[in-house]
Biopython code that builds the backbone (N, CA, C, O; Angstrom):
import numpy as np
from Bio.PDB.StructureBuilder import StructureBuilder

atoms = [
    (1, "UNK", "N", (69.621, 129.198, 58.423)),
    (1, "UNK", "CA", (68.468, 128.335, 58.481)),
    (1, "UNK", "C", (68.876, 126.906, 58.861)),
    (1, "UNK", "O", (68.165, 126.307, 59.668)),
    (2, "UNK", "N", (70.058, 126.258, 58.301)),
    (2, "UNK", "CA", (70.340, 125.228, 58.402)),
    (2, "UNK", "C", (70.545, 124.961, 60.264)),
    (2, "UNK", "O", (70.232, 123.891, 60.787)),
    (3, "UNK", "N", (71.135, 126.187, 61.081)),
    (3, "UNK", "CA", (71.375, 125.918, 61.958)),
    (3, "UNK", "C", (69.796, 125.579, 63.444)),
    (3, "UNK", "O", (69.561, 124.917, 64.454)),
    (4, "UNK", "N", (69.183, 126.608, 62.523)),
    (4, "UNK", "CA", (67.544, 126.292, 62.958)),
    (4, "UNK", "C", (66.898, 125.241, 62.860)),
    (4, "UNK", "O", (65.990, 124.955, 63.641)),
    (5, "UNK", "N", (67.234, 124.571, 61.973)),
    (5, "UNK", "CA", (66.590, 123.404, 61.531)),
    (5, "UNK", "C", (67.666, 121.850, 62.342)),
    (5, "UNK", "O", (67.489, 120.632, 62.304)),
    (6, "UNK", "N", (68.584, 122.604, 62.899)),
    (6, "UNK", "CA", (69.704, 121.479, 63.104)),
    (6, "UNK", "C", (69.844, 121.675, 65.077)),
    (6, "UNK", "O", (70.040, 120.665, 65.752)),
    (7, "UNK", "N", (69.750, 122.651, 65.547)),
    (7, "UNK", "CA", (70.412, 123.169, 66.902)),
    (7, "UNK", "C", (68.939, 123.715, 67.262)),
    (7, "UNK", "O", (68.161, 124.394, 66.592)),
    (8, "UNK", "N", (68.808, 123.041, 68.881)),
    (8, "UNK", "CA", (67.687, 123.460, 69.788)),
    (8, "UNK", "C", (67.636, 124.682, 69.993)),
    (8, "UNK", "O", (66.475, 125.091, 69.986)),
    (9, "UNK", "N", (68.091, 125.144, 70.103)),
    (9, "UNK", "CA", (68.656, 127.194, 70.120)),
    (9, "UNK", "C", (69.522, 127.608, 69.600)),
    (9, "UNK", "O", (70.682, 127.317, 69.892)),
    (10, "UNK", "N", (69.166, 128.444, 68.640)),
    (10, "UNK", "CA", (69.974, 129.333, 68.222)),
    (10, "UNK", "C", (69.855, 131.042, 67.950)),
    (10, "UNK", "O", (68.784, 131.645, 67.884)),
    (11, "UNK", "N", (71.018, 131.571, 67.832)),
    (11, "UNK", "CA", (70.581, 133.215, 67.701)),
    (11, "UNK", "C", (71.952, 133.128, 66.125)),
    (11, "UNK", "O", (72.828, 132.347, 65.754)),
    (12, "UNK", "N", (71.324, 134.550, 65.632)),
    (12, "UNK", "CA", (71.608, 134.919, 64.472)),
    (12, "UNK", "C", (71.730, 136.421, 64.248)),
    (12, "UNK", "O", (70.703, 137.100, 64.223)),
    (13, "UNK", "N", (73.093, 137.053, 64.061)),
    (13, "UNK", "CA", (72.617, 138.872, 63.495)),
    (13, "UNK", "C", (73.132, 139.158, 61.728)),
    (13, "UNK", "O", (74.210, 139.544, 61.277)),
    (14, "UNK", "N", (72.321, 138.919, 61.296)),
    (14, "UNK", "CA", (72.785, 139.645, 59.858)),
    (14, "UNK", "C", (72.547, 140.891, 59.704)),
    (14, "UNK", "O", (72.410, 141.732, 60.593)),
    (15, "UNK", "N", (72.468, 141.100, 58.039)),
    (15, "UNK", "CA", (72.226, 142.552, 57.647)),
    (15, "UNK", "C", (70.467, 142.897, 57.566)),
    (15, "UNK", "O", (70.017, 143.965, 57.148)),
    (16, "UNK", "N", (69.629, 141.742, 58.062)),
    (16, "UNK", "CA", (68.125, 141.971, 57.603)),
    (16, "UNK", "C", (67.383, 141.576, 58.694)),
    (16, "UNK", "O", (66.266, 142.080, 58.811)),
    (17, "UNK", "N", (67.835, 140.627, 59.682)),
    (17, "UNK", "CA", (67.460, 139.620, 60.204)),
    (17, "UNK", "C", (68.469, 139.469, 61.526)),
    (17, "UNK", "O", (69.634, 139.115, 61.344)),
    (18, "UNK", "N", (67.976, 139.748, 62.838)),
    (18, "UNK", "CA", (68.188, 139.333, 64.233)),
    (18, "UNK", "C", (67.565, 138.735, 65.519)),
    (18, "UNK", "O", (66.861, 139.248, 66.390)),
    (19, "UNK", "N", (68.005, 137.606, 65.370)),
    (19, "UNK", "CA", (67.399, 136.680, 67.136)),
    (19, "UNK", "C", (68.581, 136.227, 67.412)),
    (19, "UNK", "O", (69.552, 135.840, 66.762)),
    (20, "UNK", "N", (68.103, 136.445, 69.331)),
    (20, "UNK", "CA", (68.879, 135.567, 69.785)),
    (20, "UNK", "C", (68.546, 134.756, 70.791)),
    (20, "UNK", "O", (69.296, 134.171, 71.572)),
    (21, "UNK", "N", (67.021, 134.751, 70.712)),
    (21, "UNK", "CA", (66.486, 132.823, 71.333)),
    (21, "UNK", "C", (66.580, 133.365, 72.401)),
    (21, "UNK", "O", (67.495, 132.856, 73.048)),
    (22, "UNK", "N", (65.700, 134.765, 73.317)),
    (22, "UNK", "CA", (65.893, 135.092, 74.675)),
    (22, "UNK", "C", (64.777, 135.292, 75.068)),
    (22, "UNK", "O", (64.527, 136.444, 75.423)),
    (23, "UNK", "N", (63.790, 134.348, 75.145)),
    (23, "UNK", "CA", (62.913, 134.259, 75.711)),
    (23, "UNK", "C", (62.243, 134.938, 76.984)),
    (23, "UNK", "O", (61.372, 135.761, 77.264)),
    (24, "UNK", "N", (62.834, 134.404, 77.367)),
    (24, "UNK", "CA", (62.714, 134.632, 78.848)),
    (24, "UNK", "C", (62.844, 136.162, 79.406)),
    (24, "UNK", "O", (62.021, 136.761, 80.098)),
    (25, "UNK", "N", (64.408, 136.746, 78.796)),
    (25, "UNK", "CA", (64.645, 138.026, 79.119)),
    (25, "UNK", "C", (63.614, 138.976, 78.581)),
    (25, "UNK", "O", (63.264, 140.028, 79.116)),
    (26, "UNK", "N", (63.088, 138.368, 77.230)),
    (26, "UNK", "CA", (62.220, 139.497, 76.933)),
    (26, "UNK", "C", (60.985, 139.289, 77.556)),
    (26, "UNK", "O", (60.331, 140.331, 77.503)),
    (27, "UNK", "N", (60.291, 138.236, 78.217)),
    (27, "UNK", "CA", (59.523, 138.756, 78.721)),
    (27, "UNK", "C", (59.111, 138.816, 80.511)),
    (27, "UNK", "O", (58.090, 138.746, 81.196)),
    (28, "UNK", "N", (60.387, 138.963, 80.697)),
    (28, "UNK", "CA", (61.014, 139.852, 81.907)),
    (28, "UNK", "C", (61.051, 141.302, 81.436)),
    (28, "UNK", "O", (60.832, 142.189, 82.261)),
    (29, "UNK", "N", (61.311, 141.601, 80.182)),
    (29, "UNK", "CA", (61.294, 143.032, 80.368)),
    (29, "UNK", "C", (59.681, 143.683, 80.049)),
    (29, "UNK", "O", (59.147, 144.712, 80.464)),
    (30, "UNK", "N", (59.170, 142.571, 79.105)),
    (30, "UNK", "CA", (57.794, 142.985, 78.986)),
    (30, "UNK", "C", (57.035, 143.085, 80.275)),
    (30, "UNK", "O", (56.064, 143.841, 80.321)),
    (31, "UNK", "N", (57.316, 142.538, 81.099)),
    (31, "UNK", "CA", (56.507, 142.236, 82.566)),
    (31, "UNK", "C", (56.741, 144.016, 83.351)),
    (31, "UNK", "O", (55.824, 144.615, 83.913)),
    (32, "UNK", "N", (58.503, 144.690, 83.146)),
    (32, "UNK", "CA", (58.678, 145.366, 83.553)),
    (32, "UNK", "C", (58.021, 146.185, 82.648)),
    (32, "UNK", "O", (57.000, 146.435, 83.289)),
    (33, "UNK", "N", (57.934, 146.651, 81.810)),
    (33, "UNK", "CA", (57.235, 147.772, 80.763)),
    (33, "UNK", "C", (55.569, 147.790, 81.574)),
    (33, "UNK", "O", (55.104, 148.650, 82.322)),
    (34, "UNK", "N", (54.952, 146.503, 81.085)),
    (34, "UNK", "CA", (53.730, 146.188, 81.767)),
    (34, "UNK", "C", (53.588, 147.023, 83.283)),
    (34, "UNK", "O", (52.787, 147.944, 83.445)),
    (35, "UNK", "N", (54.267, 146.656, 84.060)),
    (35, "UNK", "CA", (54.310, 147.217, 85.308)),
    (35, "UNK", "C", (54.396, 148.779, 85.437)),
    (35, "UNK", "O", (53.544, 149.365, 86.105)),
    (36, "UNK", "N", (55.619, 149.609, 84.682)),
    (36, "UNK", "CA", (55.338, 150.692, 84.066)),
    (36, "UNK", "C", (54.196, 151.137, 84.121)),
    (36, "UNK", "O", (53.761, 151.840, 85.034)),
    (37, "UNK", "N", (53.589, 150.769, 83.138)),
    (37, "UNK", "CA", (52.205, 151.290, 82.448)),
    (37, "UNK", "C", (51.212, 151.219, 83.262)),
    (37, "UNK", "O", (50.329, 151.995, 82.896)),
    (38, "UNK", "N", (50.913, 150.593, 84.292)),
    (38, "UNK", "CA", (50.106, 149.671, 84.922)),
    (38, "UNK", "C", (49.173, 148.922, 84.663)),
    (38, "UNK", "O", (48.058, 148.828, 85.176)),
    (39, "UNK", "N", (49.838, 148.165, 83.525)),
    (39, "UNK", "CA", (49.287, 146.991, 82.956)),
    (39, "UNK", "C", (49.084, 145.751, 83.524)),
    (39, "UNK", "O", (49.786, 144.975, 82.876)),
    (40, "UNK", "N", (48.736, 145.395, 84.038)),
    (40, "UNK", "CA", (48.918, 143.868, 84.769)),
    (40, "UNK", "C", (49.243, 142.517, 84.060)),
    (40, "UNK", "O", (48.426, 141.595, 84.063)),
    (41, "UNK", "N", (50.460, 142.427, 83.453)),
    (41, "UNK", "CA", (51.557, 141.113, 82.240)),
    (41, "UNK", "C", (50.369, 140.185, 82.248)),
    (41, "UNK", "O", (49.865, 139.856, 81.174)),
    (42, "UNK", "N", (49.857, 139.711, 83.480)),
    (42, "UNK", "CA", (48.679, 138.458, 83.146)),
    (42, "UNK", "C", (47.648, 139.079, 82.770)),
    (42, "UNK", "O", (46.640, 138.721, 83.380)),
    (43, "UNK", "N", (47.457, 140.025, 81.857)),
    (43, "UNK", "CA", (45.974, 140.481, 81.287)),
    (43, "UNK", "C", (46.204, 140.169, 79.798)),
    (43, "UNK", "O", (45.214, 139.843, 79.143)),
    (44, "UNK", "N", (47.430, 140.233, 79.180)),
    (44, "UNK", "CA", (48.586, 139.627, 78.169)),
    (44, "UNK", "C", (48.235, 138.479, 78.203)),
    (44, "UNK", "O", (48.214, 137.806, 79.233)),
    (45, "UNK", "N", (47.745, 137.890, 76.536)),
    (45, "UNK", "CA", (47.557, 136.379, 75.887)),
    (45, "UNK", "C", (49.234, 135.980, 75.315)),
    (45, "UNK", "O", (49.371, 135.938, 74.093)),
    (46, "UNK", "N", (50.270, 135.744, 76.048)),
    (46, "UNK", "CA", (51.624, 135.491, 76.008)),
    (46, "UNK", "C", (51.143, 134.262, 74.309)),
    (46, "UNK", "O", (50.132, 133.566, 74.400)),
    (47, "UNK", "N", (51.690, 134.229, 73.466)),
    (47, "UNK", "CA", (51.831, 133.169, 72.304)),
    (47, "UNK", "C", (53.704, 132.781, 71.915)),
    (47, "UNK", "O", (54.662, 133.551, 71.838)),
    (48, "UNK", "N", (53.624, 131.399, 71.755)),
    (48, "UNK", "CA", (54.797, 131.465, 71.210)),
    (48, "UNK", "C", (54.498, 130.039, 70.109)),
    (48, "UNK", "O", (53.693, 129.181, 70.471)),
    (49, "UNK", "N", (55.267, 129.908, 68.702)),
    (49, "UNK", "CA", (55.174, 129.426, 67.888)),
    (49, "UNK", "C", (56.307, 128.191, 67.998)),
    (49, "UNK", "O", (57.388, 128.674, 68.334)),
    (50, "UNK", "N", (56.343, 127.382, 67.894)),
    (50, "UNK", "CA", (56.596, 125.566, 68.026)),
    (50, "UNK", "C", (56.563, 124.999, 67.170)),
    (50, "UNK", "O", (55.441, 124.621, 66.831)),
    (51, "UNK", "N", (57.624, 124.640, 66.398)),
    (51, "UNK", "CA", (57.810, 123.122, 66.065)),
    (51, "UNK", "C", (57.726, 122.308, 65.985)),
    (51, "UNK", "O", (58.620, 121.694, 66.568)),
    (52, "UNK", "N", (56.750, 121.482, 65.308)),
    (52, "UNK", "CA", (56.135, 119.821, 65.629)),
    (52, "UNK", "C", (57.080, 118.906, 64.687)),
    (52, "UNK", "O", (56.796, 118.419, 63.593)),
    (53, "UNK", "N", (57.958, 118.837, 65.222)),
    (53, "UNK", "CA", (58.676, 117.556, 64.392)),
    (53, "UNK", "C", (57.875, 116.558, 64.255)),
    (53, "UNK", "O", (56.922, 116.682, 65.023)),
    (54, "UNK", "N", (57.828, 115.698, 63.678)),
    (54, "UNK", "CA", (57.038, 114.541, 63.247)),
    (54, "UNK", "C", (58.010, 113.474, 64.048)),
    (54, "UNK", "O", (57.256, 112.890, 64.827)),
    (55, "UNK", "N", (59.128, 113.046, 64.177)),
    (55, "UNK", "CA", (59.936, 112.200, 65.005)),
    (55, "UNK", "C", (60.684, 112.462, 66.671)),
    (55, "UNK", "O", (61.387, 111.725, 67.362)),
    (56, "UNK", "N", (60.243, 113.612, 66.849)),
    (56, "UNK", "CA", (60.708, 114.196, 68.332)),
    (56, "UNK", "C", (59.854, 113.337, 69.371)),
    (56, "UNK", "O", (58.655, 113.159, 69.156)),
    (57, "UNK", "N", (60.381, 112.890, 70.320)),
    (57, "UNK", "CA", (59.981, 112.155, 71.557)),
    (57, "UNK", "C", (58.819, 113.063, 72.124)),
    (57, "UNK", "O", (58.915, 114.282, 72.271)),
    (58, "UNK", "N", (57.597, 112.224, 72.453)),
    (58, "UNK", "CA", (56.610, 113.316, 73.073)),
    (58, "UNK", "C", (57.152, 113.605, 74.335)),
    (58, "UNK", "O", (57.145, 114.812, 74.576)),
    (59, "UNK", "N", (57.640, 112.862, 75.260)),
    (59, "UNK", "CA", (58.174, 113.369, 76.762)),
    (59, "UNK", "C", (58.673, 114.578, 76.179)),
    (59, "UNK", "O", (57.919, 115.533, 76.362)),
    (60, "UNK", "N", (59.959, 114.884, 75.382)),
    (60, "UNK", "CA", (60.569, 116.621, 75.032)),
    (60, "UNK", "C", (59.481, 116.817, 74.667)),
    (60, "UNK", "O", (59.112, 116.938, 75.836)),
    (61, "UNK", "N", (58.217, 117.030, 73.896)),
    (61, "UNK", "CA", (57.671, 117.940, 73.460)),
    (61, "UNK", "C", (56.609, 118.046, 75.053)),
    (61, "UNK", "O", (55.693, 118.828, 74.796)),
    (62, "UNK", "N", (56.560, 117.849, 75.604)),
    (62, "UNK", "CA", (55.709, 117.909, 76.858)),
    (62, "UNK", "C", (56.706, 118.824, 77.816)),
    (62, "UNK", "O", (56.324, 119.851, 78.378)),
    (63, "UNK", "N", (57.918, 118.334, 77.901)),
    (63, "UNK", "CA", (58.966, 118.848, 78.584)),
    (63, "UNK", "C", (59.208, 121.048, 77.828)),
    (63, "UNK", "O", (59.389, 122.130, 78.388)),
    (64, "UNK", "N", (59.129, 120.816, 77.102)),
    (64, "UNK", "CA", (59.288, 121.894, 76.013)),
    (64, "UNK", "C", (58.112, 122.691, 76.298)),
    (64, "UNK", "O", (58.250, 123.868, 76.631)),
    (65, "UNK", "N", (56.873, 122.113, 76.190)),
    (65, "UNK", "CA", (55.780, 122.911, 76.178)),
    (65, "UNK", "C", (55.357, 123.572, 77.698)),
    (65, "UNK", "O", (54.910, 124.714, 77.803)),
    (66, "UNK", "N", (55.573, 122.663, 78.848)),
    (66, "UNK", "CA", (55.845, 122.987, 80.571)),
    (66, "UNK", "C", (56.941, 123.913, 80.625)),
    (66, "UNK", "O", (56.994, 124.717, 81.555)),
    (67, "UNK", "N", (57.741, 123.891, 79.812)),
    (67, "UNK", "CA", (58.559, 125.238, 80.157)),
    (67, "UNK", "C", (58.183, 126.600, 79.514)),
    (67, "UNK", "O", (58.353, 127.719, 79.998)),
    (68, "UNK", "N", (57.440, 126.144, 77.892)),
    (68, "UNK", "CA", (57.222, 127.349, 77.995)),
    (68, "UNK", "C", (55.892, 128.278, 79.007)),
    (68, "UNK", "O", (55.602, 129.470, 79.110)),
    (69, "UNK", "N", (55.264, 126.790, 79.717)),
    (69, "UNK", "CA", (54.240, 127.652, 80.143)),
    (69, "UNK", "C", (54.847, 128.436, 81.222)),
    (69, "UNK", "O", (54.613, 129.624, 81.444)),
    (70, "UNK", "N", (55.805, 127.526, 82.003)),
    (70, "UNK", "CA", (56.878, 128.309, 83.216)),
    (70, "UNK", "C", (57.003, 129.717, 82.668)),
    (70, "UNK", "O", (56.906, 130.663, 83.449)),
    (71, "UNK", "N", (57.189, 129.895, 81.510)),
    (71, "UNK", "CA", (57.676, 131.493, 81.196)),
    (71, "UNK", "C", (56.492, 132.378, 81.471)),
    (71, "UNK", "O", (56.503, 133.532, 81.898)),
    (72, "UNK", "N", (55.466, 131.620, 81.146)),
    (72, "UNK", "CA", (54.016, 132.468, 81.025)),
    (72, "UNK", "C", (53.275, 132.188, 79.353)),
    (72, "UNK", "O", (52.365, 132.825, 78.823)),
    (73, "UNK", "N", (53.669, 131.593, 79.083)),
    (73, "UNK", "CA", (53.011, 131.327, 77.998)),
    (73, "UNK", "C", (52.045, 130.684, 77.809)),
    (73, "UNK", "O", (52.172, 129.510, 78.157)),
    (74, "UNK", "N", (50.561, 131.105, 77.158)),
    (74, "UNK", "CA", (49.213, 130.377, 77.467)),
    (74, "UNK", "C", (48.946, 130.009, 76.161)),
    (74, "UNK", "O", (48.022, 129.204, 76.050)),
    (75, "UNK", "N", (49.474, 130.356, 75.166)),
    (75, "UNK", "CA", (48.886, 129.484, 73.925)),
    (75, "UNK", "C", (50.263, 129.724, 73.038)),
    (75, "UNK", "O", (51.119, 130.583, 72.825)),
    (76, "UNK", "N", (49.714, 127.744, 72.490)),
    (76, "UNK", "CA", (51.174, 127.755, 71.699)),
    (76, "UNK", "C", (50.490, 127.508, 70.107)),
    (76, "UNK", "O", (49.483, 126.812, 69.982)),
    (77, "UNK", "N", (50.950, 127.956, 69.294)),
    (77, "UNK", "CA", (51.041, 127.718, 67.554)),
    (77, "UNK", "C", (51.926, 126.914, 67.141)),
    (77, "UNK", "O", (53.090, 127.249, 66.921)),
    (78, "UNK", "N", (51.318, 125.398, 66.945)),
    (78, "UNK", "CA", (51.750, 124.391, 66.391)),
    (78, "UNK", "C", (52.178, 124.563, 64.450)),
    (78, "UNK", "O", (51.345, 125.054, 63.689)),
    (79, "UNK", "N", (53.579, 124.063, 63.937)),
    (79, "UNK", "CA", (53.688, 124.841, 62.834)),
    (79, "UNK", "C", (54.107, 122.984, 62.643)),
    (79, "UNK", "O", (54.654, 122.330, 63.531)),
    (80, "UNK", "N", (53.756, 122.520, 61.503)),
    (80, "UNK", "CA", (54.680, 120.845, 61.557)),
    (80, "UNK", "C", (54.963, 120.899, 60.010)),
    (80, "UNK", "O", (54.465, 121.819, 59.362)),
    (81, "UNK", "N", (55.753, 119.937, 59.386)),
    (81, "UNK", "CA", (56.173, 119.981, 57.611)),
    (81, "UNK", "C", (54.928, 119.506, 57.392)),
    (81, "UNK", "O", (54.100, 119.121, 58.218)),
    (82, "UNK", "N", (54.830, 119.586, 55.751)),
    (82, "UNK", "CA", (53.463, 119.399, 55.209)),
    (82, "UNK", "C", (53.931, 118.789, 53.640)),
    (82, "UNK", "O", (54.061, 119.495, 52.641)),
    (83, "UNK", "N", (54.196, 116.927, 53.718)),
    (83, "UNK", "CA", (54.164, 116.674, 52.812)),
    (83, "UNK", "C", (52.960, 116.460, 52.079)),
    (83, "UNK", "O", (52.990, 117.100, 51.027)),
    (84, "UNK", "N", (51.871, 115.779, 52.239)),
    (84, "UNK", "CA", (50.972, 115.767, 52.200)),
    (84, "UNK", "C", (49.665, 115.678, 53.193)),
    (84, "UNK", "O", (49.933, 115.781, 54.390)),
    (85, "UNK", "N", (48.363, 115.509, 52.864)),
    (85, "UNK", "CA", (47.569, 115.594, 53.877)),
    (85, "UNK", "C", (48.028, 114.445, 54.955)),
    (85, "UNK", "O", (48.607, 114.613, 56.028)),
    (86, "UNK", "N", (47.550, 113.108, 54.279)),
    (86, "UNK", "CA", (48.196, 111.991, 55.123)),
    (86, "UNK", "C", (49.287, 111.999, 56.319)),
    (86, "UNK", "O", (49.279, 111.388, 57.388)),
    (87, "UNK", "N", (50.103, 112.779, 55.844)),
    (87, "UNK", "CA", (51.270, 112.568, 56.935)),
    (87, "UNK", "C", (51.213, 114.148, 57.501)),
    (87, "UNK", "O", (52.357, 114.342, 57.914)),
    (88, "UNK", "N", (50.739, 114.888, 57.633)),
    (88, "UNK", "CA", (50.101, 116.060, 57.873)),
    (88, "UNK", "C", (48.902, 115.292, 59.190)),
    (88, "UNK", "O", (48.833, 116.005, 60.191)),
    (89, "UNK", "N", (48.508, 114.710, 59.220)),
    (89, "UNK", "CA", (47.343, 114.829, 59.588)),
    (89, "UNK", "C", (48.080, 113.420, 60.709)),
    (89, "UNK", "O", (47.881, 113.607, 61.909)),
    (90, "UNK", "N", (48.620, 112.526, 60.451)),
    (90, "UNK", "CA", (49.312, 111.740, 61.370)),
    (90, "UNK", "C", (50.144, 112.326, 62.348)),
    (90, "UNK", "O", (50.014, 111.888, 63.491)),
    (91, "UNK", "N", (51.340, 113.621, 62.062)),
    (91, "UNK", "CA", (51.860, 114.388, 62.808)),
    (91, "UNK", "C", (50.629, 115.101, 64.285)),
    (91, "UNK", "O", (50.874, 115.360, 65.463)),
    (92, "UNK", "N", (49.512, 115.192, 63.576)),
    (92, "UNK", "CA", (48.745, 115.853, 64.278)),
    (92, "UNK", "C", (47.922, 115.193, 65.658)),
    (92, "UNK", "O", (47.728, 115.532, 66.825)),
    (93, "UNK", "N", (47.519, 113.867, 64.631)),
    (93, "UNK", "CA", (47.072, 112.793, 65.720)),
    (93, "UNK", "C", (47.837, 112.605, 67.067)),
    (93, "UNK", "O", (47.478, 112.580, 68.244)),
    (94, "UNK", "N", (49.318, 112.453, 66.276)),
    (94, "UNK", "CA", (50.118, 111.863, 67.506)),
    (94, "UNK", "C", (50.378, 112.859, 68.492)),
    (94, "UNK", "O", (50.921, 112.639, 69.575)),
    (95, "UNK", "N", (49.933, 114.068, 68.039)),
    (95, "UNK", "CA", (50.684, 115.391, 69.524)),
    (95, "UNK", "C", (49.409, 115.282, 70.110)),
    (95, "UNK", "O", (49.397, 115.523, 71.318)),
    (96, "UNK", "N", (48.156, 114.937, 69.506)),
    (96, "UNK", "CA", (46.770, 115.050, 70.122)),
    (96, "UNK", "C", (46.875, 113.942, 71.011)),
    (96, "UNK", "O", (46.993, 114.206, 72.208)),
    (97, "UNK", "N", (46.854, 112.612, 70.607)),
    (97, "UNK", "CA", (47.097, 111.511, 71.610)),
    (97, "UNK", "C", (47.887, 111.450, 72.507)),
    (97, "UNK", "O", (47.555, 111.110, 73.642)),
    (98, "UNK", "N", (49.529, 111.884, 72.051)),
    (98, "UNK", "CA", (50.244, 111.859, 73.097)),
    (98, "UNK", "C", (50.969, 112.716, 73.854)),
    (98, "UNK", "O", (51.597, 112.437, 74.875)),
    (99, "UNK", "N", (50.842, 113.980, 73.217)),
    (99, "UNK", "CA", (51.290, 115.503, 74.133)),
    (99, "UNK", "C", (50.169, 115.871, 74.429)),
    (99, "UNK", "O", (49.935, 115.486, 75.574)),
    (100, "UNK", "N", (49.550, 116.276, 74.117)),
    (100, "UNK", "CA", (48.709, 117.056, 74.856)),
    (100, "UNK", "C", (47.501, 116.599, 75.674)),
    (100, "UNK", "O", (46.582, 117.406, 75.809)),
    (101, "UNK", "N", (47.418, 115.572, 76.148)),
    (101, "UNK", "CA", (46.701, 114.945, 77.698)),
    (101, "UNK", "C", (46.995, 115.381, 78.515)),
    (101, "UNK", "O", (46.292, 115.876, 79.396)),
    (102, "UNK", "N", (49.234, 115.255, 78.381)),
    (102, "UNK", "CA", (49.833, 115.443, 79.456)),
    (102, "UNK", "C", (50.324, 116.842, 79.986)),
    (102, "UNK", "O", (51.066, 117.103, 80.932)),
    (103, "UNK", "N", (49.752, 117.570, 79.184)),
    (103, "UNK", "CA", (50.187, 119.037, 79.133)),
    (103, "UNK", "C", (48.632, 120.290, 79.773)),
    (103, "UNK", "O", (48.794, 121.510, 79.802)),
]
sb = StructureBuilder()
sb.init_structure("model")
sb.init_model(0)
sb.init_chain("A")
sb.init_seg("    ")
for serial, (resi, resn, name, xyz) in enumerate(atoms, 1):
    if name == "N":
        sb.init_residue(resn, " ", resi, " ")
    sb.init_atom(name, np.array(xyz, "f"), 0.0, 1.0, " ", f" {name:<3s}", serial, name[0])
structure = sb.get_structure()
């Protein structure tokens, strides 16, 4: 956890619990499965879950969020710490004001 909380990517294999932060490949292979099936991948609501640091530069979080759309990703789940409402609710303002205009 510590390394999650510390390193922009990371992967992990224990005895309960495996990632390894491959985005991309997996949904390259989902695209191929999709194709398989004859599913068409863009009929797929792609989600991926995000990190709202409260001190991260909005340019990276704009930069971050344009890539994941590059992958195909159309909706993201904002997750941020929750000391209280107050600063809960300031984290929120600021991605509203300043990420997401530009995104």
């Amino acid at each position: 956890m510590k390394a999650c909380w510390r390193d922009e990517r990371v992967s992990h294999q224990g005895e309960f619990l495996r990632f390894d932060a491959k985005m991309k490949a997996g949904l390259a292979e989902l695209a191929t499965v999709c194709g398989q099936t004859g599913r068409d991948v863009k009929s797929l609501t792609i989600s991926a879950r995000m990190g709202l640091p409260a001190r991260q530069d909005s340019a990276a979080l704009v930069g971050e969020i344009r890539e994941l759309a590059g992958l195909g990703v159309s909706h993201v789940i904002l997750e941020s710490r929750v000391r209280d409402l107050d600063d809960l609710t300031a984290i929120y303002e600021k991605f509203a004001k300043q990420v997401r205009p530009r995104v």
